[in-house]
Every structure is written in structure tokens, then in C-alpha cells.
C-alpha positions in Angstrom: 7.5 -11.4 13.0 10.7 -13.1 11.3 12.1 -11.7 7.9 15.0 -13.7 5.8 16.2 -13.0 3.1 16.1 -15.8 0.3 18.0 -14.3 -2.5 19.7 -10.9 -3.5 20.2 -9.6 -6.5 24.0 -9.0 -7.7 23.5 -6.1 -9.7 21.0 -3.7 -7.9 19.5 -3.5 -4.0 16.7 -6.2 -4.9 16.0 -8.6 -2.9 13.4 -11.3 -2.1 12.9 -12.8 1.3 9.7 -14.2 3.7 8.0 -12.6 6.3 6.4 -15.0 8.9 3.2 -13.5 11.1 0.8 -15.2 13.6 -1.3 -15.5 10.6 0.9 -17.5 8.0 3.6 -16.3 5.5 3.9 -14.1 2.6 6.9 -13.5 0.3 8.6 -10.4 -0.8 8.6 -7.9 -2.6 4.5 -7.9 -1.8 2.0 -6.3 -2.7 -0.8 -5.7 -0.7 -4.2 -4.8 -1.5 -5.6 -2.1 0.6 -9.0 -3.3 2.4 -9.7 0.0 4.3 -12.8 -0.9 5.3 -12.6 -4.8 6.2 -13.1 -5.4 2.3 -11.1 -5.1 -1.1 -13.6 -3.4 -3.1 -15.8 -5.6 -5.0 -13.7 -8.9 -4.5 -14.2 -12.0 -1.8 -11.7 -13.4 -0.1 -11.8 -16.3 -2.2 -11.6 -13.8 -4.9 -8.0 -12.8 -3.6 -6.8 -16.4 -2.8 -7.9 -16.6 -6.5 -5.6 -13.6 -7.6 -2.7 -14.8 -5.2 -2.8 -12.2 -2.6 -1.1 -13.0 0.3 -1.7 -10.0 2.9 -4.2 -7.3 3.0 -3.9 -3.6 4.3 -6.9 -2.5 6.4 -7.6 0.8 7.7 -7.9 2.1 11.6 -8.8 5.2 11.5 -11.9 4.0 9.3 -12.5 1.2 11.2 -12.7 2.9 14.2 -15.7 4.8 13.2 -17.5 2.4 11.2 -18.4 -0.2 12.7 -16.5 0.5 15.2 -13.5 -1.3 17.4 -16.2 -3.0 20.1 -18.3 -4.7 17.3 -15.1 -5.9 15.7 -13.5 -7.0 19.3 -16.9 -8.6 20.0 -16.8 -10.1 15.8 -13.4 -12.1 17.6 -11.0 -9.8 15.6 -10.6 -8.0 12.1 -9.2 -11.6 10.8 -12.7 -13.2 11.4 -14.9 -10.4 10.9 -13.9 -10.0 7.4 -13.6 -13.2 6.4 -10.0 -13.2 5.9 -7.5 -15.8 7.4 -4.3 -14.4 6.1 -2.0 -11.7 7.4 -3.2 -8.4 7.9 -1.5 -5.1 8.0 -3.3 -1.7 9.5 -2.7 1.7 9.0 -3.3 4.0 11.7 -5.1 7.0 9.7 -1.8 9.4 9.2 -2.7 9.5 5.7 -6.2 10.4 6.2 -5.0 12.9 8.4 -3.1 15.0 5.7 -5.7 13.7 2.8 -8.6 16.1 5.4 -6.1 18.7 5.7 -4.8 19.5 2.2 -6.0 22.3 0.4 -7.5 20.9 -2.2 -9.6 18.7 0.7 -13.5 19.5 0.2 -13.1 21.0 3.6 -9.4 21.7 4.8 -10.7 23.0 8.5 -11.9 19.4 9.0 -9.0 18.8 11.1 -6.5 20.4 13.8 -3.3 18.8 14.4 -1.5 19.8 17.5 1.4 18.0 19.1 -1.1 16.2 21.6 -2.8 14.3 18.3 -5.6 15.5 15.6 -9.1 16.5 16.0 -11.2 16.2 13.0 -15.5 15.2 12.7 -16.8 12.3 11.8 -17.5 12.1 8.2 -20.0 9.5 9.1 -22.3 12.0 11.4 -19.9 15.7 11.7 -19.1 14.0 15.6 -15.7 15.3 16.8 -12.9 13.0 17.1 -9.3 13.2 18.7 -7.0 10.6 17.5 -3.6 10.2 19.6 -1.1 7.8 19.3 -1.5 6.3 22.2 -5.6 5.8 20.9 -4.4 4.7 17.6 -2.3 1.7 19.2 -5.3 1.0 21.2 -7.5 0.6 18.4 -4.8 -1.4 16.1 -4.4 -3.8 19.3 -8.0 -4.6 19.8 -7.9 -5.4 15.5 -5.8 -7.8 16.5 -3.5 -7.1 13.0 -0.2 -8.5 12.5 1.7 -5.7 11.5 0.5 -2.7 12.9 1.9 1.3 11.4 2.2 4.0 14.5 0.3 7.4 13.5 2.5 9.7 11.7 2.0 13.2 10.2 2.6 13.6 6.1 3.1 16.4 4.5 1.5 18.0 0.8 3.8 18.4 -2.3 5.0 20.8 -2.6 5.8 21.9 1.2 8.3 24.5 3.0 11.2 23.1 4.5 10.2 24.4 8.0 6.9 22.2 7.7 8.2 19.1 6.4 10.5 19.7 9.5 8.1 20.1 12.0 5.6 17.4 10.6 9.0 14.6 10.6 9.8 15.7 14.0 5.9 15.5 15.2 6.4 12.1 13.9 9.0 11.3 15.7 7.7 11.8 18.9 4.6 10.0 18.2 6.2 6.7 16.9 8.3 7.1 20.2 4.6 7.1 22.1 3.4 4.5 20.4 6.2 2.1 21.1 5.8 3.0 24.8 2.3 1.7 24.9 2.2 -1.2 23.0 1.0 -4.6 25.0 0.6 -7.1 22.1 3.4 -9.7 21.5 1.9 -10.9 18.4 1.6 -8.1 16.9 4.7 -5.9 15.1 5.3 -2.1 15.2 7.1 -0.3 12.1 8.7 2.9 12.4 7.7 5.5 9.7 10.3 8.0 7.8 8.8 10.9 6.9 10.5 14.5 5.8 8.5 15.0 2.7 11.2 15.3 -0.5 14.0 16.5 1.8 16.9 14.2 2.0 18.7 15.0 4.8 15.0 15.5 6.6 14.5 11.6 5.8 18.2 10.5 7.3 17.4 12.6 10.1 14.1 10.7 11.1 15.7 7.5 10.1 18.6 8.1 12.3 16.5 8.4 15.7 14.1 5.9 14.9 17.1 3.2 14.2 17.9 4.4 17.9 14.3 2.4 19.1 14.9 -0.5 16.8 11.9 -1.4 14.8 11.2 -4.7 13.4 10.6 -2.6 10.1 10.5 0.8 9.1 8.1 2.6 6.2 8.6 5.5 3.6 5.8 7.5 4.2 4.7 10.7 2.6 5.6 9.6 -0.7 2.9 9.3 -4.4 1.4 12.8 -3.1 2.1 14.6 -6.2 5.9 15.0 -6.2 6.6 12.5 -9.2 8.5 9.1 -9.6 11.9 11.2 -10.2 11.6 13.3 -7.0 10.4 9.9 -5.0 13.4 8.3 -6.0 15.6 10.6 -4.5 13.6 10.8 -1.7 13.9 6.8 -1.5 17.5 6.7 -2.5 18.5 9.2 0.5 17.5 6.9 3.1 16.6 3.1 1.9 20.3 1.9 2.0 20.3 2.8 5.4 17.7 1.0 6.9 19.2 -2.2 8.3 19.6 -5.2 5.9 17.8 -7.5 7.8 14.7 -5.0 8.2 11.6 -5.2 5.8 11.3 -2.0 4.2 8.1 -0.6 3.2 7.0 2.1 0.8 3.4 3.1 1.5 1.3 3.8 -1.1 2.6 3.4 -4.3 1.6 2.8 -6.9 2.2 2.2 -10.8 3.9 -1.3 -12.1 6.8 1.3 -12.9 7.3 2.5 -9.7 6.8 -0.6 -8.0 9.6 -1.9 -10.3 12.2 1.1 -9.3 11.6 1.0 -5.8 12.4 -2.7 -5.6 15.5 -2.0 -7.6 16.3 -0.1 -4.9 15.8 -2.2 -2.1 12.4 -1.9 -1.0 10.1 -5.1 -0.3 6.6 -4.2 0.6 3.9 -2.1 -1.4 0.2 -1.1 -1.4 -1.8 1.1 -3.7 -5.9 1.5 -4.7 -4.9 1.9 -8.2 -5.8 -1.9 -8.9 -9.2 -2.1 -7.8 -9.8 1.6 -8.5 -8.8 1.5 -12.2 -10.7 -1.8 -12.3 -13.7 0.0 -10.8 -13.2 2.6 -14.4 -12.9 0.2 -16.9 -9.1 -0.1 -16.7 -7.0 -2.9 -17.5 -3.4 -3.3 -16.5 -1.2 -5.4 -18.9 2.5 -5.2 -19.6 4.0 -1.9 -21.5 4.2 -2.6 -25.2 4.4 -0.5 -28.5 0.8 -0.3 -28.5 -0.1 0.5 -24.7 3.3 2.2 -23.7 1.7 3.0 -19.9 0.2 -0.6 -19.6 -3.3 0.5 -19.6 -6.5 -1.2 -21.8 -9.1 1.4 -21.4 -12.5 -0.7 -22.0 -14.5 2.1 -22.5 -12.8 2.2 -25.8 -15.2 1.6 -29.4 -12.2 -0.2 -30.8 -13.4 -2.7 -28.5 -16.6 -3.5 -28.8 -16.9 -6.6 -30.9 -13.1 -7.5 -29.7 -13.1 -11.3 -28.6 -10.0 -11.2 -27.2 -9.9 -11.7 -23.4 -7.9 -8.5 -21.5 -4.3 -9.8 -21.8 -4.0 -13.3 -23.3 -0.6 -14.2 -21.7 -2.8 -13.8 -17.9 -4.5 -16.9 -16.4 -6.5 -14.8 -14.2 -10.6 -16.0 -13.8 -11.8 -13.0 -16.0 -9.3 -13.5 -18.4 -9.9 -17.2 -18.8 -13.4 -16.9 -19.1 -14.4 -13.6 -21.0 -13.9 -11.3 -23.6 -12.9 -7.8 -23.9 -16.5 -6.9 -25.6 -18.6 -8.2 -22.8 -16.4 -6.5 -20.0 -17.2 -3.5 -22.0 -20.8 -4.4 -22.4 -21.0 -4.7 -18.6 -20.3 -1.2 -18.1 -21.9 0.5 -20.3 -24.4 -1.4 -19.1 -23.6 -0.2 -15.5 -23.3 -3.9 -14.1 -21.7 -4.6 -11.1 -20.2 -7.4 -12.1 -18.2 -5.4 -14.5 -16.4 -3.6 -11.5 -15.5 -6.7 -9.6 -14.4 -8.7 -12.9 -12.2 -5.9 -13.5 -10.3 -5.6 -10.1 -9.8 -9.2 -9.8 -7.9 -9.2 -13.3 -6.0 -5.8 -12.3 -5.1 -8.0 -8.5 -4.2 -10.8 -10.1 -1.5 -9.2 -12.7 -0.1 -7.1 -9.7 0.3 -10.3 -7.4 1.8 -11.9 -10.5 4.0 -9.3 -11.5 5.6 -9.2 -8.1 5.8 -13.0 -8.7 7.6 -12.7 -11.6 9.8 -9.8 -10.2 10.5 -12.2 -7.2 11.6 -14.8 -9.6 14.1 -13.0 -11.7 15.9 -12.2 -8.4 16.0 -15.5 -7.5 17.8 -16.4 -10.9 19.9 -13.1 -11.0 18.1 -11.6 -13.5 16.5 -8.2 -12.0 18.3 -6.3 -14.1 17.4 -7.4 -17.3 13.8 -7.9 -16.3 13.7 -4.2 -15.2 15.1 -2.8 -18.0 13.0 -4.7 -20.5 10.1 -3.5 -18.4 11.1 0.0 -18.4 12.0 0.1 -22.5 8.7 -1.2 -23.0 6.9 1.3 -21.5 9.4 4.1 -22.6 
């Protein structure tokens, strides 16, 4: 992987740069759609050349039950078996890991983590599983992805010192395991931060993980429930201090407004369901205005059923161009499918083109303005 920097922003951290994989290059800040299971819900590729996606997220730990890594080795790799020619970036299933084990999980004793790795059953058929680091690198490798995450333990909001502790330093040791075993030159390891919302956790894990010098490095453990304000500090503790020539990635998250802070801070790469899946319920994102302050059309709405209008007449997305905001909400009350995928593509396309315009105003030295225009807006 090579990362450069194009332009920087002279009143904030922002920047925008280019990241070059085996599989082509995509600017920054990104977004990236999450494909967990070898597919962005609802949409084709061709769907998410159409909405300017450049790289996808998939997921290992998902993968690696369904269909499983053989099929997908045998399929010639993730990059052919799903269709998709561009750059691809897996996670190894950390999240899923502390998603089973919450509290609020349907059912918490699904997993056991233990310094070793995690055990947890199949929720395909209850079949017990033990996921390492070392096995997590092994199934990443025979993906064949092009950036690949080592697996990491997050923690719940709110969490006890002593666990976020324990969890960042469990982390540690198994990002230091998976570097050991990697084989693949073309493929890229990032180092993950975690330390729940405890700054000087965060340095800490920073600090030794600069010591193995990662191509990149990830904020995990972040959008779990702590709020932008508390995710901001967390960020702000540590992003300054990843190396200036390092991507830096914040995993999951999120909302246009985050998204928006987090750049302003320094941050280049994002991913988030919150496209597709609020496209899957009807909603619409546009820019913040008087009348939709959080940038949400809900379509659902009866105020909309004779409207003509397409969702946001400024976007030049395919669903926009071509229909109106009655029939999407015809569609689902209707309970068509083609409702859902209509939907997502439109929500895709103003993400990819909001960090478009994002990467433009830094590349005309005008972040700042375009962030706090954003942010009054929605205020």
C-alpha cells in the first residue's frame, strides 16, 4: 500500500490524500460501504460504481462461516467471488466479538474470551468456534483483501477502567501475533487503538503499537453508545499522534456529522451500515436545513404521498434522477424490494459525494467554512 497526501487543510487537521492497493486507488477521506457478507445490501456492483464507491469493507468472521474460506479460495478470491474489482478492506470479527457479548446481546454467554482467542457457536447451526489471531490472519490471507484489520477486543459503553484496560492490553498482544504471522506481501496490516473513552488508555496502546510500525492504524471501539462529544475526546487524545504519513481510520462511524468532525480532526477513512440500513427503512439522507435539521427525509411520511419531488433535487444520483418521492413511498408501503435497493443506492451515493465535496474544500482551503456551514445547518 502507498499513502500521499495531496492537500492539507490550513486551519484544521484535514487532509486529503490517495491510497494505492493491488486493486486500484481510492482517495481520502473515504467512505466505505460495509459488504459483510460479500454484498452491500441490496445494491450490485455496478450499483456502487454508479454511486462512486471506491472500496468496500467485508467481513471475516462472517465469511468464515458462510460460505466459508475454501469455497471462496476455490471462487479465486473475495475480489471475484463477489463480483467486485475494486479494493477491499476486511475486518477480522472483533466487533462481532463484543456485539455477542454485550448485555443487551440476545444471548451474552454466546461467547468466552480468554487471552488464547474467543469461543462462541455458530449462529448459522449452534457449532462451536474458536477464533485466534493467528486463525483470523489465516482466513483474511486466503480472502485475498487488500487491507486486512488484526482481531482486537472492544469494549461496551459505559465500561470500568480496569476492563477497558485489560481488553486494550488483550489487544495489544494480539495485533503483535498477528503481525508475526502474516505471509502476504500484497496485503496490508493496520494496528487498532482501543481503550474504550480513556485517554491516556488510547495513548498507551498507540504508544506500543507505533513501536511495530503499521502501515496504518484504526480507532476502534468507538459509535457504541458513548456519543459524538465523548468520541471526540476519545479521537482527539490520540489522532495527532499517529504518524502524518499513516492513514488513519475510524471504524464504524457513522452520521454525515460525525463523519465531518472526525475529518476535521485528521482522520481519512470511515465505514458505517447506517446508509443502506436507513435506506432499507425508508430513510433519506440530504443536507441539514431549517426544515430537516438532522438530514433525514422519512418516506414513510403522509406529507409525502402525492409529493413529485425526487428525494433531494440538488443529487444526480439514479433514483433521484428518475423518481419521485411518492412512488418510493408507494414502494414500501407496498413492501417492494425495489423500494429498499432504490433507497440505499441514493443514501451511497450522497455519502460518496459528500466526502467528495469534503475532499474538495480541502483541496481549495476551505474545510473550515464548509464544516461550519454544515454543522449550523443542522444545529
Amino acid at each position: 500500500m502507498f499513502f500521499k497526501i495531496l492537500a492539507k487543510d490550513k486551519n484544521t487537521q484535514a487532509r486529503t490524500g490517495e491510497i494505492t492497493t493491488p486493486h486500484g486507488s481510492f482517495q481520502t477521506p473515504v467512505f466505505m460501504p460495509p459488504g459483510t457478507k460479500a454484498t452491500v445490501k441490496t445494491l450490485t456492483p455496478a450499483q456502487l460504481k454508479e454511486a462512486k464507491v471506491e472500496i468496500v469493507l467485508c467481513n471475516a468472521y462472517y465469511l468464515s462461516l458462510r460460505p466459508g474460506i475454501e469455497i471462496i479460495k476455490k471462487m479465486g478470491g473475495l475480489h471475484k467471488f463477489m463480483g467486485w474489482s475494486g479494493p477491499i478492506l476486511t475486518d477480522s470479527g472483533g466487533y462481532q466479538v463484543f456485539s455477542l457479548s454485550a448485555p443487551r446481546s440476545k444471548n451474552p454467554r454466546l461467547v468466552r474470551i480468554t487471552d488464547d482467542g474467543v469461543e462462541f457457536r455458530s449462529y448459522i447451526d449452534g457449532a462451536s468456534v474458536f477464533f485466534t489471531p493467528e486463525r483470523v490472519m489465516e482466513i483474511q490471507e486466503a480472502l485475498g483483501s487488500d487491507i486486512v484489520m488484526p482481531f482486537d477486543q472492544p469494549v461496551p459503553y459505559p465500561c470500568e477502567y480496569e476492563m477497558a484496560k485489560r481488553a486494550m492490553e488483550r489487544t495489544i498482544d494480539w495485533v503483535r501475533r498477528s503481525r508475526l504471522v502474516k505471509k502476504r506481501d500484497d496485503q496490508v496490516l493496520f494496528g487498532i487503538i482501543q481503550g474504550g473513552t480513556f485517554p491516556d488508555l488510547r495513548r498507551q496502546c498507540l504508544e506500543q503499537l507505533e513501536e511495530l510500525n503499521f502501515p496504518g492504524y484504526a480507532f476502534g471501539g468507538l459509535s457504541v453508545g458513548e456519543g459524538s462529544e465523548k468520541m471526540k475526546e476519545a479521537l482527539e487524545s490520540t489522532v495527532s499522534d499517529v504518524p502524518d504519513n499513516k492513514p488513519r481510520y475510524l471504524m464504524g462511524v457513522g452520521l454525515p456529522r460525525d463523519i465531518l468532525e472526525a475529518v476535521r480532526l485528521g482522520v481519512d477513512m470511515f465505514d458505517c451500515v447506517l446508509p443502506t440500513r436507513n435506506g432499507r427503512n425508508s430513510w433519506g439522507f440530504v443536507d441539514p436545513s431549517s426544515e430537516m435539521p438532522e438530514g433525514i427525509l422519512r418516506l414513510k411520511n403522509s406529507n409525502y404521498k402525492e409529493d413529485d419531488q425526487p428525494i433531494d433535487r440538488n443529487c444526480g444520483c439514479y433514483t433521484c434522477r428518475n423518481f419521485s418521492r411518492a412512488y418510493l413511498r408507494h414502494l414500501f408501503n407496498s413492501e417492494e424490494i425495489l423500494g429498499l435497493s432504490l433507497m440505499s443506492l441514493h443514501n451511497l451515493y450522497y455519502f460518496e459525494t459528500l466526502m467528495e465535496r469534503i475532499r474538495e474544500s480541502i483541496k481549495s482551503g476551505k474545510f473550515d467554512l464548509f464544516y461550519k456551514k454544515f454543522a449550523a445547518e443542522g444545529a
